[in-house]
Each structure stands twice: as C-alpha cells, then as structure tokens.
N, C-alpha and C positions, 0 to 999 in steps of 0.2 A: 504494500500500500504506500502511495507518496501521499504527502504531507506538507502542508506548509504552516508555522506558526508564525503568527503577527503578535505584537505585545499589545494587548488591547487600549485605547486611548483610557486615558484614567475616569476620564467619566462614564466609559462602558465597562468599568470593573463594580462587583459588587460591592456593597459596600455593608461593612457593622454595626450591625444594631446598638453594637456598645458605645458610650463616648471614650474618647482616648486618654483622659486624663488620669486612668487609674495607669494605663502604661508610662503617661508621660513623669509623672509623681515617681513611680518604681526606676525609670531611670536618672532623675533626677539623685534619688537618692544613691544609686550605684555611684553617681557621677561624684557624689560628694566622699566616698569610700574610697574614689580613686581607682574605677575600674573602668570609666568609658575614653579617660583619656590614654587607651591604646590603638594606634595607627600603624598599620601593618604594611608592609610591602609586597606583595607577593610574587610567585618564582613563574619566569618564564619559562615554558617548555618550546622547544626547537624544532617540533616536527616535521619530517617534510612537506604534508600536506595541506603547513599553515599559508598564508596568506606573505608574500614577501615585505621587506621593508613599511615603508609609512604608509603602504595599503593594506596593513596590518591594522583590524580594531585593540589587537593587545599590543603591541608597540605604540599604539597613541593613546591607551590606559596608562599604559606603564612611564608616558613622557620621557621616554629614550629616546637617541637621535640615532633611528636604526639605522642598519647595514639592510642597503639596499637589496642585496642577495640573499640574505639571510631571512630564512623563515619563522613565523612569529608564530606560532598554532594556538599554542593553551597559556592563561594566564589563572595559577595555583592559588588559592587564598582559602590557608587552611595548615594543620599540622603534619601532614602526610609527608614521612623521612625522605621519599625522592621530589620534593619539592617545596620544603616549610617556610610558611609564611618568618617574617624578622619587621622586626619594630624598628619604625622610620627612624625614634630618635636617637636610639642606640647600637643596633642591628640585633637584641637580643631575639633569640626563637623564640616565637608566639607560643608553640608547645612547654618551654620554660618558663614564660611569663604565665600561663595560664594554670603550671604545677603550683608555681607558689602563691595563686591569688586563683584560687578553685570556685570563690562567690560569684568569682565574676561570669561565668557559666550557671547559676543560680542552683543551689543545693540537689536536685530533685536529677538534673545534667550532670552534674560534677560526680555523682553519687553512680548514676547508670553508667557515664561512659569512661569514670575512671581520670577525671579533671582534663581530656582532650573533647577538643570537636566532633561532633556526631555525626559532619558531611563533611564533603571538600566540595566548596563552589569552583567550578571552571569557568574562565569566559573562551570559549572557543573562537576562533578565528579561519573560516574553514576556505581553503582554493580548490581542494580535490576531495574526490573523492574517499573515504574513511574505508580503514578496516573493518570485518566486520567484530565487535566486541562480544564478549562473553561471559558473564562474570558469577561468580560461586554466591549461592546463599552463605547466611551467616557462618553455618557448622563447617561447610565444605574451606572457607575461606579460614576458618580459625586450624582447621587439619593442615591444610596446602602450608600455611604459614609456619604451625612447627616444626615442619615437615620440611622444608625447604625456606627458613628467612631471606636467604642470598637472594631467592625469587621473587617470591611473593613476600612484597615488605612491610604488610601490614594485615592484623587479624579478621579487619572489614568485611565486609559484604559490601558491593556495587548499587546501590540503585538509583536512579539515573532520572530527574526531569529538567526538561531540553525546556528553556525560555528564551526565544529568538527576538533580539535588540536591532536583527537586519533580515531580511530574506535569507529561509534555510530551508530548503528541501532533506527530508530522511524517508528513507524506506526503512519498513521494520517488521518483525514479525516473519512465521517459516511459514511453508504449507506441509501439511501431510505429504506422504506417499502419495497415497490415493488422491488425495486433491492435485498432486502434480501431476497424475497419469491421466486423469481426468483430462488435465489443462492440452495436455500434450496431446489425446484423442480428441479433442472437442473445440481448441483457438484455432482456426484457420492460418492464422498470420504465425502460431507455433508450431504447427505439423509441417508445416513447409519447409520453415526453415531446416 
C-alpha cells in the first residue's frame, strides 16, 4: 500500500477537552527544580540514502555548514549508544544527565524505563529509496541483545510512527502466499510481466 502523510494544519488537529494549565503549572515547576533547562544536540546519522548537503532537512536542523557531498539521513535525539543525544552547554550525554536527575522523566518513566528515554525521535531526511526494516518485539530484542551486544546495542523493541514535516511516500505491510499467487493469476499488468 502507498501512503502519503501531510502534518495536518493545527486547526484540523483535534483538540483537548482539558485546559493546559494543569500541564503548564507541572512544568513550571520542573522548571524551577532545574530540569527543563536541558538543551540537547542531537547525533547525525550519515546514510546513504539521506538527502545530500543543504538539501538536507537535518543539516538545516542541525545548522551545520554541510558538505555538499555528504549525506544527511537521520537526525538522533535520544539516549540510544550509536547515536546519544549531548547537552548544548557542556557536551555532557543526555543518558548521564538524565541518570542523575531521574525526576526529570517524572517518577512513574524513570521507574518503568530505568531513568533513560522510552523512544528515540528521528527526523528523517529521505533521497532514496529505504531498506526494508525489521525489528524484534520487546522479548526477542532483550535475547538478541544478551546474546550479541556488539550487535544489537540496545535491549529495545522498535516501534515506529512516521510524522511527515514534507512529502513522504512509504509502502508497508506483506501479502500472504496466497494473496500473492492470487495477485500473480489475476493482475493483468502482473502475469505478463
């Protein structure tokens, strides 16, 4: 199936029946704890199938003065060891800052996921076409991981939602067997070929 996602204008998002102030209040007070003034930087990934130099959406995130040749693909904002985020004013790891100030992920986080982040955001920058991905529920990813760290370098589970800030086309999803032998006896334009 193709797919295109558009980021809906903010007036066609729904909206909460709550008013904001009981959130606004809660971080206010983090704020005064000393938890919101953390500004992260996060780590570019070099794919090939990023987007080259300053046609890059993560080279003009990241306000580098790219390498015209050089591919921009993913930009990492998150703990995750092949990529961790580092704080703008010191360069400490976020994964550091975040062990020794655990509130700041709010008791209930810090408590389930062990005082790190519970996703890793990417912003993607995509020229070509993707591999296709695969990734292990929780158990299989916490085995793979003992199993081989060198590899697989983190105990996670993958799951994945795509929010497109430009035009993205994704196909996604398998067919059966039978649905592809189907397809294969029954598309015109597929038996020929």
């Amino acid at each position: 199936m193709e797919h295109r996602f558009h980021l809906p204008h903010w007036s066609q998002r729904p909206r909460r029946r709550r008013t904001c102030s009981a959130t606004w209040s809660r971080l206010l007070r983090r704020r005064r704890r000393g938890y919101c003034g953390c500004i992260a930087r996060g780590a570019v990934q070099h794919y090939e199938w990023g987007w080259r130099g300053a046609a890059s959406l993560v080279a003009r995130f990241t306000n580098q003065d790219p390498d015209l040749a050089r591919p921009y693909a993913q930009l990492w904002m998150g703990t995750h060891p092949s990529g961790p985020s580092t704080l703008l004013d010191d360069g400490e790891l976020l994964r550091d800052w975040l062990m020794q100030k655990p509130d700041a992920l709010g008791p209930a986080v810090a408590a389930w996921w062990g005082g790190q982040l519970a996703f890793l955001l990417k912003v993607l920058s995509v020229a070509k076409a993707l591999s296709i991905k695969a990734h292990p529920d929780k158990k299989l990813a916490e085995a793979l991981h003992a199993l081989r760290p060198s590899i697989y370098k983190d105990d996670n589970h993958k799951p994945e939602t795509a929010i497109a800030i430009t035009e993205f086309r994704v196909l996604y999803g398998f067919a059966g067997m039978e649905e592809l032998k189907d397809v294969l006896r029954t598309v015109p334009e597929v038996e020929k070929g």
